[in-house]
OpenMM code with the backbone's topology and positions (N, CA, C; nanometers):
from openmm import Vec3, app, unit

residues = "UNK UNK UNK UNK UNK UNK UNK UNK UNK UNK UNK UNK UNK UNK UNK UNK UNK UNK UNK UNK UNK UNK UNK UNK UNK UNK UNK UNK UNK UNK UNK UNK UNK UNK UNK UNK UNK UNK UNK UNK UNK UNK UNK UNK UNK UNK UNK UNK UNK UNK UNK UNK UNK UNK UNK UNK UNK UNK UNK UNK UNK UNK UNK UNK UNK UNK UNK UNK UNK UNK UNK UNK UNK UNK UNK UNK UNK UNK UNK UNK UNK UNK UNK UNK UNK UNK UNK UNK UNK UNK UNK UNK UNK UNK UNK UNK UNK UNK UNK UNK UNK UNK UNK UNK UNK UNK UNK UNK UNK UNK UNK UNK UNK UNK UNK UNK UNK UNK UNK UNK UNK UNK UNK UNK UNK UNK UNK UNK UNK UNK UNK UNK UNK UNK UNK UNK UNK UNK UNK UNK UNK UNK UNK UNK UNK UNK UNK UNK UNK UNK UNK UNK UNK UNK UNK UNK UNK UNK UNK UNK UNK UNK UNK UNK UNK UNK UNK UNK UNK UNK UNK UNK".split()
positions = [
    Vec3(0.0822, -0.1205, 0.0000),
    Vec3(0.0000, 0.0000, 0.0000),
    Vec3(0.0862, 0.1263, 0.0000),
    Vec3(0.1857, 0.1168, 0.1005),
    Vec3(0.2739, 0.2391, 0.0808),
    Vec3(0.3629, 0.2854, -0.0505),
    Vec3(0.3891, 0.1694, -0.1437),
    Vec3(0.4341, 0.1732, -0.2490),
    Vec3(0.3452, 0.2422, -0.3374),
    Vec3(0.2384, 0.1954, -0.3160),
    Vec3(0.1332, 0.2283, -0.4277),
    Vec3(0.1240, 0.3325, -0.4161),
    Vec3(0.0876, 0.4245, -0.2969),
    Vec3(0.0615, 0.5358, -0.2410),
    Vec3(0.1766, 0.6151, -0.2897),
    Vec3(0.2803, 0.6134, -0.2783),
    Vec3(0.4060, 0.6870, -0.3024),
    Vec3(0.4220, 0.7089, -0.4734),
    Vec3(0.3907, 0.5468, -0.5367),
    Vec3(0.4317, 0.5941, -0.6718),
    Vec3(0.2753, 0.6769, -0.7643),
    Vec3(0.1473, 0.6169, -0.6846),
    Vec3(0.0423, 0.7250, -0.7776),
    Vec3(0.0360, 0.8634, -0.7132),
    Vec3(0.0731, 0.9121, -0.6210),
    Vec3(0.0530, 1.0297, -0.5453),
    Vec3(0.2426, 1.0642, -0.5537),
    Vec3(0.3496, 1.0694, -0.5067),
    Vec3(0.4400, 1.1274, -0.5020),
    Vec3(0.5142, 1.1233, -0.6277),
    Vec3(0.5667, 1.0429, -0.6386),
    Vec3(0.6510, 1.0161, -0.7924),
    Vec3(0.6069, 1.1055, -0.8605),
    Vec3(0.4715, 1.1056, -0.9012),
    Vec3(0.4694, 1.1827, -1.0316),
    Vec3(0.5277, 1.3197, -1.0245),
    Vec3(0.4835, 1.3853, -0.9221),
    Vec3(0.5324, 1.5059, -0.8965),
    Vec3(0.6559, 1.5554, -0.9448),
    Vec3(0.7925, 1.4227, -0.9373),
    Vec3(0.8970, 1.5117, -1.0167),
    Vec3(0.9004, 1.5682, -1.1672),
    Vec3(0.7719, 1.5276, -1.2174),
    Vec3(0.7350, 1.5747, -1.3876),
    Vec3(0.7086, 1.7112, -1.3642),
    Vec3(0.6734, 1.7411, -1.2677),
    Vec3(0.5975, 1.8910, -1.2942),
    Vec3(0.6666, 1.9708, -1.2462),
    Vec3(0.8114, 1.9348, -1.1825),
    Vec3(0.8902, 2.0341, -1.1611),
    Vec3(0.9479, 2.1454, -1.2682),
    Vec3(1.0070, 2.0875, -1.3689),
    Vec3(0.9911, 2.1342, -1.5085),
    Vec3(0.8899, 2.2476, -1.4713),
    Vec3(0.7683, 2.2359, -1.5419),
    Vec3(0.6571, 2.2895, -1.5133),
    Vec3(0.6344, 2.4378, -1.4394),
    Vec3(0.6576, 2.3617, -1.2920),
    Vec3(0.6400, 2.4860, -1.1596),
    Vec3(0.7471, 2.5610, -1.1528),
    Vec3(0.8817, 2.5400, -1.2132),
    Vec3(0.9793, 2.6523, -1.2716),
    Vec3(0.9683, 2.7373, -1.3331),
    Vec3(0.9106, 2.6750, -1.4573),
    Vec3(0.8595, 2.7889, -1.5878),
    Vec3(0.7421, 2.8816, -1.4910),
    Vec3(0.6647, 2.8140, -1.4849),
    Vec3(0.5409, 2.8587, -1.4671),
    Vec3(0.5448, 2.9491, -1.3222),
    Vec3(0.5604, 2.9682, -1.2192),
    Vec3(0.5813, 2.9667, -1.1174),
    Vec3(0.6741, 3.0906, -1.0998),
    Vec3(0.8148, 3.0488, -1.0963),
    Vec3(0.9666, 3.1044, -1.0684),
    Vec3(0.9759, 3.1730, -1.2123),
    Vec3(0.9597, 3.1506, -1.3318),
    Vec3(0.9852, 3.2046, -1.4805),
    Vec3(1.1286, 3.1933, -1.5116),
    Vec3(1.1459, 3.0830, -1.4153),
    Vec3(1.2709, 3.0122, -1.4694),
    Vec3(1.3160, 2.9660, -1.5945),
    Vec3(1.4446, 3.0308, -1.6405),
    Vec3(1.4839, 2.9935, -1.7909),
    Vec3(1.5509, 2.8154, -1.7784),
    Vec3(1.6267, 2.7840, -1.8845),
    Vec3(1.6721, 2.6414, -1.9191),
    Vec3(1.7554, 2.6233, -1.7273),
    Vec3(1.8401, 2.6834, -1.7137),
    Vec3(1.9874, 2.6698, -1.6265),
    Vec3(1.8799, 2.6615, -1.4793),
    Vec3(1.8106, 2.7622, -1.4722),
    Vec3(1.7207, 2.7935, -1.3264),
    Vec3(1.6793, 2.6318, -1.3225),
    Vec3(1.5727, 2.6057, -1.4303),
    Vec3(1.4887, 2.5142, -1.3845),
    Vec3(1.5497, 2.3696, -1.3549),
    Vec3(1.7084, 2.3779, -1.4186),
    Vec3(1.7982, 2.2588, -1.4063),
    Vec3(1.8429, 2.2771, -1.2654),
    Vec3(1.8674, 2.3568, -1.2523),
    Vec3(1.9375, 2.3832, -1.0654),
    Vec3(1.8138, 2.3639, -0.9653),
    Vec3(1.7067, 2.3883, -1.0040),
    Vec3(1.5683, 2.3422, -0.9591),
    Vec3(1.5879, 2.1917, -0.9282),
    Vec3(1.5762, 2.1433, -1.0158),
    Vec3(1.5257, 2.0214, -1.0237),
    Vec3(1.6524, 1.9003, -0.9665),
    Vec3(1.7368, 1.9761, -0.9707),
    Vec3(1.8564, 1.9089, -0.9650),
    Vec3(1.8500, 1.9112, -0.7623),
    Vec3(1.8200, 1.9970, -0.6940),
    Vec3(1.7957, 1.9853, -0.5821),
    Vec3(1.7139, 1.8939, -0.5009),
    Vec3(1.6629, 1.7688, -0.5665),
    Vec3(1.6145, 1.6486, -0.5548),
    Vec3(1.7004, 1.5552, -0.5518),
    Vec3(1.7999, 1.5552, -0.6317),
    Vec3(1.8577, 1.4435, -0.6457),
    Vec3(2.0033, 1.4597, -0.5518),
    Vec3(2.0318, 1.5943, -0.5432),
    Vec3(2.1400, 1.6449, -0.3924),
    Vec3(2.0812, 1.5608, -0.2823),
    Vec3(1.9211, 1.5944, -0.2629),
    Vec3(1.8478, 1.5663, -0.1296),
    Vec3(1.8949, 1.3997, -0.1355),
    Vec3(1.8416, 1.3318, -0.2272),
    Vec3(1.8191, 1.1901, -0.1914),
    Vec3(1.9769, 1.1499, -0.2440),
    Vec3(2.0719, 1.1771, -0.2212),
    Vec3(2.2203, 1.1595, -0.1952),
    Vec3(2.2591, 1.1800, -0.0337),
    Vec3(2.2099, 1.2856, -0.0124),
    Vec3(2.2300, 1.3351, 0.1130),
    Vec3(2.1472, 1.1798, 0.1974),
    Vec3(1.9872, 1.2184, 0.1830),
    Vec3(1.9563, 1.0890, 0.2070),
    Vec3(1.9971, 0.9350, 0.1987),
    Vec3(2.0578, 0.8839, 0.0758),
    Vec3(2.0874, 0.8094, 0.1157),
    Vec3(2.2145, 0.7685, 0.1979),
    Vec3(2.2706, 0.8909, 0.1966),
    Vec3(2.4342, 0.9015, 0.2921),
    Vec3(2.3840, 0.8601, 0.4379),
    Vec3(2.2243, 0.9279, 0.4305),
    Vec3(2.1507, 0.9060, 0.6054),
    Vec3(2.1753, 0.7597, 0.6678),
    Vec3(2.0325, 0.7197, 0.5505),
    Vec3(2.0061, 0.5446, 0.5398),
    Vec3(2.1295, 0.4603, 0.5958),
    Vec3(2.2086, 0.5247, 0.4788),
    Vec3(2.3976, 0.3911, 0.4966),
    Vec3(2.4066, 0.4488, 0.6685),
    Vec3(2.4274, 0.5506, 0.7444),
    Vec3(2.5154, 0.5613, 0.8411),
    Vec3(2.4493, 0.5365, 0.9298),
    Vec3(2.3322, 0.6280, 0.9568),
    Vec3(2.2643, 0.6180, 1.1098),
    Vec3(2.0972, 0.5234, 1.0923),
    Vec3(2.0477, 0.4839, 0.9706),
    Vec3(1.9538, 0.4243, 0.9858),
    Vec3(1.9566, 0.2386, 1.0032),
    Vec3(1.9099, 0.1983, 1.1342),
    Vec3(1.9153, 0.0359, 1.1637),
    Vec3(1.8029, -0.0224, 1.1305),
    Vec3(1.8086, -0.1413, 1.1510),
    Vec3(1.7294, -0.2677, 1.0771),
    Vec3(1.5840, -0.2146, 1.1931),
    Vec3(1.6018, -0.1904, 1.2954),
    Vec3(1.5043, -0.1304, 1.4150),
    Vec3(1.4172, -0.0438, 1.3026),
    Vec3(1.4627, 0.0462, 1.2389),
    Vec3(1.4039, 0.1628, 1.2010),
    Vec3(1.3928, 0.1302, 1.0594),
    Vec3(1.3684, 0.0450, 1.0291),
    Vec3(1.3543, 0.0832, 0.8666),
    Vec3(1.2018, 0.0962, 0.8178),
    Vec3(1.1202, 0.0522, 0.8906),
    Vec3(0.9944, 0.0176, 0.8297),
    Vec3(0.9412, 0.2322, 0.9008),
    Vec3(1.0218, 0.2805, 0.9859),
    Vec3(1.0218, 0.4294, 1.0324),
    Vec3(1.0309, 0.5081, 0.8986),
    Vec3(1.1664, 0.4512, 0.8459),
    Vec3(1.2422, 0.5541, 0.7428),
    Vec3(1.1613, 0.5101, 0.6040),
    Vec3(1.0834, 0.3824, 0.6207),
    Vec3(1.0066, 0.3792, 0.5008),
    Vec3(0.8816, 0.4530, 0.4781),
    Vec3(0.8060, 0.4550, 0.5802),
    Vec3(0.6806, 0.5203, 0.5899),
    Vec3(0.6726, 0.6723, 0.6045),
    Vec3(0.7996, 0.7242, 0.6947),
    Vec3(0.8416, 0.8688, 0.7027),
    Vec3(0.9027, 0.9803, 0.5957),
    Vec3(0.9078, 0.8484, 0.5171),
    Vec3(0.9926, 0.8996, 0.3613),
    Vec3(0.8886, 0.9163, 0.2986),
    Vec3(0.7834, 0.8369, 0.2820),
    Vec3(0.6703, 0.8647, 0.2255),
    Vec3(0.6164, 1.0226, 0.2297),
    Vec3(0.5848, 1.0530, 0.3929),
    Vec3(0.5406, 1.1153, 0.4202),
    Vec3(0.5990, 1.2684, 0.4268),
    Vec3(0.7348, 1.2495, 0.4070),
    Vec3(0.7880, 1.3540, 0.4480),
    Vec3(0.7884, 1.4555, 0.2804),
    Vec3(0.8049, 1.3196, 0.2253),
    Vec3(0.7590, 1.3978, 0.0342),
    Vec3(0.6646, 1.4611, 0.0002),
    Vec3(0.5459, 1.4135, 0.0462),
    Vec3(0.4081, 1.4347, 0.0396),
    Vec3(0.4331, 1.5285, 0.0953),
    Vec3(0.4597, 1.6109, 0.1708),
    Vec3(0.4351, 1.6810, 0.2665),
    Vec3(0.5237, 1.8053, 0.1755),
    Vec3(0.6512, 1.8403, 0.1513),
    Vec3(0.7447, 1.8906, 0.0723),
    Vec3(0.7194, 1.8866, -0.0444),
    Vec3(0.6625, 1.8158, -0.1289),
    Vec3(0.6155, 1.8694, -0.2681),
    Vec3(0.4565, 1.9726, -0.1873),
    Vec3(0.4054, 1.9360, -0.0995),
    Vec3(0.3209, 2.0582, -0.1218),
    Vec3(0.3406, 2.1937, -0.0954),
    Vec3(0.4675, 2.1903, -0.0457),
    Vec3(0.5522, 2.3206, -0.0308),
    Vec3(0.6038, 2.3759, -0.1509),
    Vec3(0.7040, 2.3089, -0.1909),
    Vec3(0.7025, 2.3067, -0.3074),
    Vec3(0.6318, 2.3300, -0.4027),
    Vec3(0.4885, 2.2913, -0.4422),
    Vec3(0.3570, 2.3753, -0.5416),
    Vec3(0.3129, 2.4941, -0.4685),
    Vec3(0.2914, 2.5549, -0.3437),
    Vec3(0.2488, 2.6492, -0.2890),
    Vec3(0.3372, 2.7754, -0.2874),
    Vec3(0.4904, 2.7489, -0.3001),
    Vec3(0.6021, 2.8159, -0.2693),
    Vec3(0.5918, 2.9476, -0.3907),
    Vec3(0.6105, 3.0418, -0.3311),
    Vec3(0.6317, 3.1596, -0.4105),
    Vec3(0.7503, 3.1846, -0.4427),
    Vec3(0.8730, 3.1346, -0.4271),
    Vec3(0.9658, 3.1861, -0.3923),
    Vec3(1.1095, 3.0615, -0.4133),
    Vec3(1.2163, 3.0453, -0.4934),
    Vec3(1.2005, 2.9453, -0.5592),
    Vec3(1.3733, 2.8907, -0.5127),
    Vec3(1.3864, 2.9534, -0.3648),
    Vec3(1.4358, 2.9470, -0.2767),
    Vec3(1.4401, 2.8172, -0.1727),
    Vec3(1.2539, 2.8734, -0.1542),
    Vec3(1.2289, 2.7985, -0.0691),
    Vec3(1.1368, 2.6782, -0.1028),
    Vec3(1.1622, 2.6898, -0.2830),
    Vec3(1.1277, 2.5509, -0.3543),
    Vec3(1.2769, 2.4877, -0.3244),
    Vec3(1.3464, 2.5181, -0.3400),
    Vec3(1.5007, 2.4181, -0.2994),
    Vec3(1.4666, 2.3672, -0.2354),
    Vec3(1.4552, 2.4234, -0.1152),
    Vec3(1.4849, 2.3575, -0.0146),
    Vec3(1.3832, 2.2167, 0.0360),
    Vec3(1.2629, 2.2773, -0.0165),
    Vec3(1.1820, 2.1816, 0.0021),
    Vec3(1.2007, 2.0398, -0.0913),
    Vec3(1.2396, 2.0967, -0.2103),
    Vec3(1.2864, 2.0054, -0.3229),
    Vec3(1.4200, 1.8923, -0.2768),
    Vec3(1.4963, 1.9774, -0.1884),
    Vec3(1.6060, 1.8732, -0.0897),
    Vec3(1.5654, 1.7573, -0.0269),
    Vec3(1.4627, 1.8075, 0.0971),
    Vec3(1.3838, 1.7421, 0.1721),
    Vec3(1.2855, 1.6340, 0.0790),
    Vec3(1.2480, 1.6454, -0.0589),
    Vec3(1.1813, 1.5394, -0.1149),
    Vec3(1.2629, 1.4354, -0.1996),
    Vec3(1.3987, 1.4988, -0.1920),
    Vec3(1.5014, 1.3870, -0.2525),
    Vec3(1.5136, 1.3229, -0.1052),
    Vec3(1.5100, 1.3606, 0.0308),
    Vec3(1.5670, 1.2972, 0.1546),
    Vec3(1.4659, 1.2181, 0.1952),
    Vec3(1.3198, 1.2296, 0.1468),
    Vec3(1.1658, 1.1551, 0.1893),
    Vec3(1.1974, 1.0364, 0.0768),
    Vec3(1.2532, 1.0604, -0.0394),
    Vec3(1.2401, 0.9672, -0.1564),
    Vec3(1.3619, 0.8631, -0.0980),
    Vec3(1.4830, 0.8915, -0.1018),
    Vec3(1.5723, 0.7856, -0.0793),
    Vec3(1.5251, 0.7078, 0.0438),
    Vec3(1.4956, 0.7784, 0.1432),
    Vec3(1.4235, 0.6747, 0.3044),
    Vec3(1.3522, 0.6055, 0.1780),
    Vec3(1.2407, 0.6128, 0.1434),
    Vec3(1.1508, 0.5435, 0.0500),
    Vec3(1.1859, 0.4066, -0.0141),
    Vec3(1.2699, 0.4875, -0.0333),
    Vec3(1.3338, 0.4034, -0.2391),
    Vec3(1.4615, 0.2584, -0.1977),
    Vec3(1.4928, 0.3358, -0.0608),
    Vec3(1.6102, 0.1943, -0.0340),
    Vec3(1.5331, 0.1263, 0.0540),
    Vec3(1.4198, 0.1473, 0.1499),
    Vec3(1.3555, 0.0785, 0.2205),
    Vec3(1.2727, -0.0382, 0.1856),
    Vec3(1.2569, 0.0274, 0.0541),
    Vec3(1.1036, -0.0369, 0.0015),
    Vec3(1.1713, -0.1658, -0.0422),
    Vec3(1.2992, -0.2248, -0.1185),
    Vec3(1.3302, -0.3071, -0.1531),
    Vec3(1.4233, -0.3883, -0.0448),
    Vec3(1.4590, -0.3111, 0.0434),
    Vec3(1.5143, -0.4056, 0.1495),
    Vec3(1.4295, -0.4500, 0.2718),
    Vec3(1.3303, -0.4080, 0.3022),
    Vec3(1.2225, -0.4496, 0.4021),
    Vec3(1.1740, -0.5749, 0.2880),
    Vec3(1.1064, -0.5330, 0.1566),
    Vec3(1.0441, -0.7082, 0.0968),
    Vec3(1.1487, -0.7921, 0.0725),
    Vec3(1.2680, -0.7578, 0.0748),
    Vec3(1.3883, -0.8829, 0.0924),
    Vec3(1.4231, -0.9668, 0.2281),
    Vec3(1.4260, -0.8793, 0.3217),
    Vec3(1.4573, -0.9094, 0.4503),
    Vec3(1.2665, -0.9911, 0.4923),
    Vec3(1.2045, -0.9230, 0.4824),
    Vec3(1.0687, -1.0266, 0.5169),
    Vec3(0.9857, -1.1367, 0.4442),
    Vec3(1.0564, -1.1227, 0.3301),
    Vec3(0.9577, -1.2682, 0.2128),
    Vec3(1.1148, -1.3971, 0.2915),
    Vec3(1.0314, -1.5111, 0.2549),
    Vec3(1.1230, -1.6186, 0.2724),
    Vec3(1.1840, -1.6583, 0.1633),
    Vec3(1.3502, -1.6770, 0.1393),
    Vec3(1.4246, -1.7297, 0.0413),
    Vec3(1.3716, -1.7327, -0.0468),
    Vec3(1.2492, -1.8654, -0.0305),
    Vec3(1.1937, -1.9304, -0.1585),
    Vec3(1.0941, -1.8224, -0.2465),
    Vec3(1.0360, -1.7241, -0.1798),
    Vec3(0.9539, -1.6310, -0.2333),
    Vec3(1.0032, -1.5106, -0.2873),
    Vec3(1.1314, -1.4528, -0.2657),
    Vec3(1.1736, -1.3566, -0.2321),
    Vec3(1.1802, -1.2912, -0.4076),
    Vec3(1.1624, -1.3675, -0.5071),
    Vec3(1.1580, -1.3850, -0.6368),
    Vec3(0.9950, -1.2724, -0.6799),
    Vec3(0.9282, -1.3815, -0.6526),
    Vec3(0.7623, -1.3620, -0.6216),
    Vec3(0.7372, -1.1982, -0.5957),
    Vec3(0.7612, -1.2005, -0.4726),
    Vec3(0.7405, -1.0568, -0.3807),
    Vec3(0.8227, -0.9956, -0.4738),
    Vec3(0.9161, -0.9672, -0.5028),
    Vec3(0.9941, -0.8860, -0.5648),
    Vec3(0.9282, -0.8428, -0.6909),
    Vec3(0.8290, -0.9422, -0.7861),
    Vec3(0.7887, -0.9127, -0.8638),
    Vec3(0.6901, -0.8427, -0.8090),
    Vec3(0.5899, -0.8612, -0.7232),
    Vec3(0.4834, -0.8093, -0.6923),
    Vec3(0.5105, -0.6309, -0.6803),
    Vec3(0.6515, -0.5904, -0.5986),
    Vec3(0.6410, -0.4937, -0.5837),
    Vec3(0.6999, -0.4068, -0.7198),
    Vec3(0.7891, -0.4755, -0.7755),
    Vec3(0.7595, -0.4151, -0.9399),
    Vec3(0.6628, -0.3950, -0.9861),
    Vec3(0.4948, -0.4804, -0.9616),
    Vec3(0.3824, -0.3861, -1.0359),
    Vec3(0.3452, -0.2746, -0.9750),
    Vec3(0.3806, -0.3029, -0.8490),
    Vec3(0.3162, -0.2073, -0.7163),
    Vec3(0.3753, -0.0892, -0.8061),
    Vec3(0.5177, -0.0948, -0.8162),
    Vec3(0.5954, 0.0858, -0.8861),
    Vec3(0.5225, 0.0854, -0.9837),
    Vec3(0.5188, -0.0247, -1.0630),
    Vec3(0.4438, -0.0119, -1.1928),
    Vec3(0.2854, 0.0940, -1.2140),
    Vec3(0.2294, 0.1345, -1.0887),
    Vec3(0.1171, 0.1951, -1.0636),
    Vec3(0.1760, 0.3613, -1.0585),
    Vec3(0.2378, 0.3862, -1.0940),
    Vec3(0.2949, 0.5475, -1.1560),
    Vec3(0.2884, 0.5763, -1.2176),
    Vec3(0.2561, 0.4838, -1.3322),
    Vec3(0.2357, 0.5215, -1.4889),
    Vec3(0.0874, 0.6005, -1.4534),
    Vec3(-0.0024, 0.5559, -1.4104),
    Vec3(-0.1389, 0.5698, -1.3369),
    Vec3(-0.1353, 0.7357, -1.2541),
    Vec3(-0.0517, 0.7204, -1.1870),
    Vec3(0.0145, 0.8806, -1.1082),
    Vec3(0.0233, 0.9813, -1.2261),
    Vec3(0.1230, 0.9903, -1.3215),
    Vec3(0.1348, 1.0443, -1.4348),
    Vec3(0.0562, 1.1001, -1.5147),
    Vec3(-0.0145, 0.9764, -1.5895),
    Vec3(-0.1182, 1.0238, -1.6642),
    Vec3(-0.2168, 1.1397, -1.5066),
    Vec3(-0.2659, 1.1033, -1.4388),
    Vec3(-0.3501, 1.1677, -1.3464),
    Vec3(-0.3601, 1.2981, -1.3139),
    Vec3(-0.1899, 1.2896, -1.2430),
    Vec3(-0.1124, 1.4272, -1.2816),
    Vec3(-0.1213, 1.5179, -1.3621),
    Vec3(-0.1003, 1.4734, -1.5179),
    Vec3(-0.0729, 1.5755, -1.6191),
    Vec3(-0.2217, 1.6035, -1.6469),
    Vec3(-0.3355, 1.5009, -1.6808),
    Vec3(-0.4496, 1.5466, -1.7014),
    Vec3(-0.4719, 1.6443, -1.5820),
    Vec3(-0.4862, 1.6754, -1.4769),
    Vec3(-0.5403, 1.7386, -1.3866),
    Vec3(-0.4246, 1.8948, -1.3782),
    Vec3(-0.3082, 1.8604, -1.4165),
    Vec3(-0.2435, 2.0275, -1.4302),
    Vec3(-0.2823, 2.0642, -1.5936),
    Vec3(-0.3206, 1.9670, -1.6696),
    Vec3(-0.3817, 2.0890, -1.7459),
    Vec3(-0.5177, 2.1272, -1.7368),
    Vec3(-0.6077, 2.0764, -1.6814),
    Vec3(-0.7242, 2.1420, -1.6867),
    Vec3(-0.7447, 2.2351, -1.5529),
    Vec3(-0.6840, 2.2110, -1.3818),
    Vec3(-0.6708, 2.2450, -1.2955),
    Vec3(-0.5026, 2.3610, -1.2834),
    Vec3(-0.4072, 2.3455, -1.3276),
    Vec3(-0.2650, 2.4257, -1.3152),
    Vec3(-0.2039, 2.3077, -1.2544),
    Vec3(-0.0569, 2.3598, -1.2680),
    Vec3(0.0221, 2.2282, -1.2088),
    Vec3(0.0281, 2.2955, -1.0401),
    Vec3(0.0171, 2.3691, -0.9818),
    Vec3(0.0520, 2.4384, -0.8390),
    Vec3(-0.1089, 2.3237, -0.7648),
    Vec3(-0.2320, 2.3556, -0.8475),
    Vec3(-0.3341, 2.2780, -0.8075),
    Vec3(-0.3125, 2.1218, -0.8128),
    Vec3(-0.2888, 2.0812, -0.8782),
    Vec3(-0.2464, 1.9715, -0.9425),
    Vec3(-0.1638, 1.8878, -0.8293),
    Vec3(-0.0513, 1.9582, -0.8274),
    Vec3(-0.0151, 1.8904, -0.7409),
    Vec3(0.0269, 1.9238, -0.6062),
    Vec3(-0.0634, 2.0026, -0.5670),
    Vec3(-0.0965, 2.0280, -0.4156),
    Vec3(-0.1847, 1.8778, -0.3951),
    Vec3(-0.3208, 1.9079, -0.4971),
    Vec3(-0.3816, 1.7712, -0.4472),
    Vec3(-0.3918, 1.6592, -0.4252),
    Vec3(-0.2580, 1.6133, -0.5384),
    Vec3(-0.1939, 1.5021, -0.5013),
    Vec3(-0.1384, 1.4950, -0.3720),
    Vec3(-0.0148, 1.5639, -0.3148),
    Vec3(0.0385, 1.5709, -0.2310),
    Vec3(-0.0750, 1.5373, -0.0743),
    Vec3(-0.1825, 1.6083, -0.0989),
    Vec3(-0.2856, 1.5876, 0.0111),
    Vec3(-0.3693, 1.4463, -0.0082),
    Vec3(-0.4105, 1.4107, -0.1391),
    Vec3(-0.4493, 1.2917, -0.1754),
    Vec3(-0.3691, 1.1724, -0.1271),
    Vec3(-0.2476, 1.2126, -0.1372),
    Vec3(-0.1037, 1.0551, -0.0961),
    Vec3(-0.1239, 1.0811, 0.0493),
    Vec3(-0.1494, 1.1976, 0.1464),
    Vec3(-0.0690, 1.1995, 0.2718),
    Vec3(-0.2572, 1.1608, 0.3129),
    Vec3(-0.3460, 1.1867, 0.2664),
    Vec3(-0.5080, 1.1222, 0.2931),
    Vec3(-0.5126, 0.9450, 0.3001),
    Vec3(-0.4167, 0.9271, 0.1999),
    Vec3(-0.4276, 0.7638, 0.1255),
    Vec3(-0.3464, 0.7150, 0.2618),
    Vec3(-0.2012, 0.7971, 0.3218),
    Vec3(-0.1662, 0.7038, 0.3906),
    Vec3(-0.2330, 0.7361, 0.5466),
    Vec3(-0.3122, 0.8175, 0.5648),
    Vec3(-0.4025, 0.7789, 0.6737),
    Vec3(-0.4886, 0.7045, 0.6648),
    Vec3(-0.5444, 0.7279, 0.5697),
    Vec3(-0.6713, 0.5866, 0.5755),
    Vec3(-0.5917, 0.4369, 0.5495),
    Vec3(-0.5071, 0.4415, 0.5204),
    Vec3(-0.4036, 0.2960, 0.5422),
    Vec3(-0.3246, 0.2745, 0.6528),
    Vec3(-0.3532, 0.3436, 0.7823),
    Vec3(-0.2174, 0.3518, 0.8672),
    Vec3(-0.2597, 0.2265, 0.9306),
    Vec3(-0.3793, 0.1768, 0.9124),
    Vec3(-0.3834, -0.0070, 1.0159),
    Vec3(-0.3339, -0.0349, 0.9433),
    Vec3(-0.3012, -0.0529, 0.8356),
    Vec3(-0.2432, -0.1778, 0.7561),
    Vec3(-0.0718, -0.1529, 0.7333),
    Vec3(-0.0005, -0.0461, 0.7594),
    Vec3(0.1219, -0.0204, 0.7453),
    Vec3(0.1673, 0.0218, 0.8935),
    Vec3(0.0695, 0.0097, 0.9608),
    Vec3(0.1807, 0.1000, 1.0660),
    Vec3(0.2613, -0.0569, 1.2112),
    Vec3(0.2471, -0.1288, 1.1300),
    Vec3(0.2869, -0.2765, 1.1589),
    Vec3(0.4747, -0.2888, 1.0726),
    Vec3(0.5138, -0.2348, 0.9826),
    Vec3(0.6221, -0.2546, 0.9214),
    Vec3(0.7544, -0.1761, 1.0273),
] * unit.nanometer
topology = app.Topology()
chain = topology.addChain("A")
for resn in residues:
    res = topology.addResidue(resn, chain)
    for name in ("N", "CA", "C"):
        topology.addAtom(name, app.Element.getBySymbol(name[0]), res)
């Protein structure tokens, strides 16, 4: 569920960064690259986190908190006037994504048994596979709604999805 949640509600969001540059900041080619590029600093930084101070205790923490902490930072990020304090938020959703992104495949390794571990692994490949779904959703709804609307509501839609799922995840 948290997978699912992350890739139809968060993921998509890095498409529209593009987007909330131009549109937004009136960011030329170089702006909107230094934009966007402050995601992928974050989830470096992040995963520098994961490797040093995050334990086997905490992972199912750093999985669900990563979720949340994106969701939460891209809606800063669409609301942000100021394209400053889109960085920064844009940091913080590379640091929600890597908790995410290394958790998600080492929690279904460490909990399927040997013999399954094949299986599950596929399963959660369709699970990502449900972004394509995010995407399309996304882009239809920033063009008829704006991308700032767009994906505010996602952002509130994913962080809605993982409350109404917290019995079923808050066990990992």
């Amino acid at each position: 569920l948290v997978t699912i949640i992350y890739n139809v509600f968060g993921w998509p969001f890095s498409s529209m960064i593009v987007v909330l540059g131009r549109d937004n900041f009136s960011l030329g080619p170089v702006g909107i690259g230094m934009l966007a590029s402050m995601e992928g600093i974050g989830a470096f930084f992040g995963a520098m986190a994961v490797a040093f101070w995050v334990t086997p205790r905490h992972y199912g923490h750093a999985y669900v908190s990563g979720v949340i902490l994106y969701l939460v930072m891209l809606i800063v990020v669409a609301q942000s006037s100021n394209p400053m304090i889109a960085s920064v938020a844009l940091l913080f959703t590379g640091i929600g994504g890597a908790g995410f992104a290394i958790m998600q495949n080492t929690i279904v390794f460490l909990a399927a048994p040997a013999d399954m571990r094949g299986r599950v692994l596929g399963i959660l490949s369709v699970c990502i596979g449900t972004a394509t779904i995010g995407f399309l959703c996304l882009g239809i709804a920033a063009q008829f709604l704006g991308a700032i609307t767009a994906c505010t509501a996602a952002g509130l839609l994913g962080l809605s999805a993982m409350a109404l799922t917290w019995k079923h995840w808050r066990m990992i």
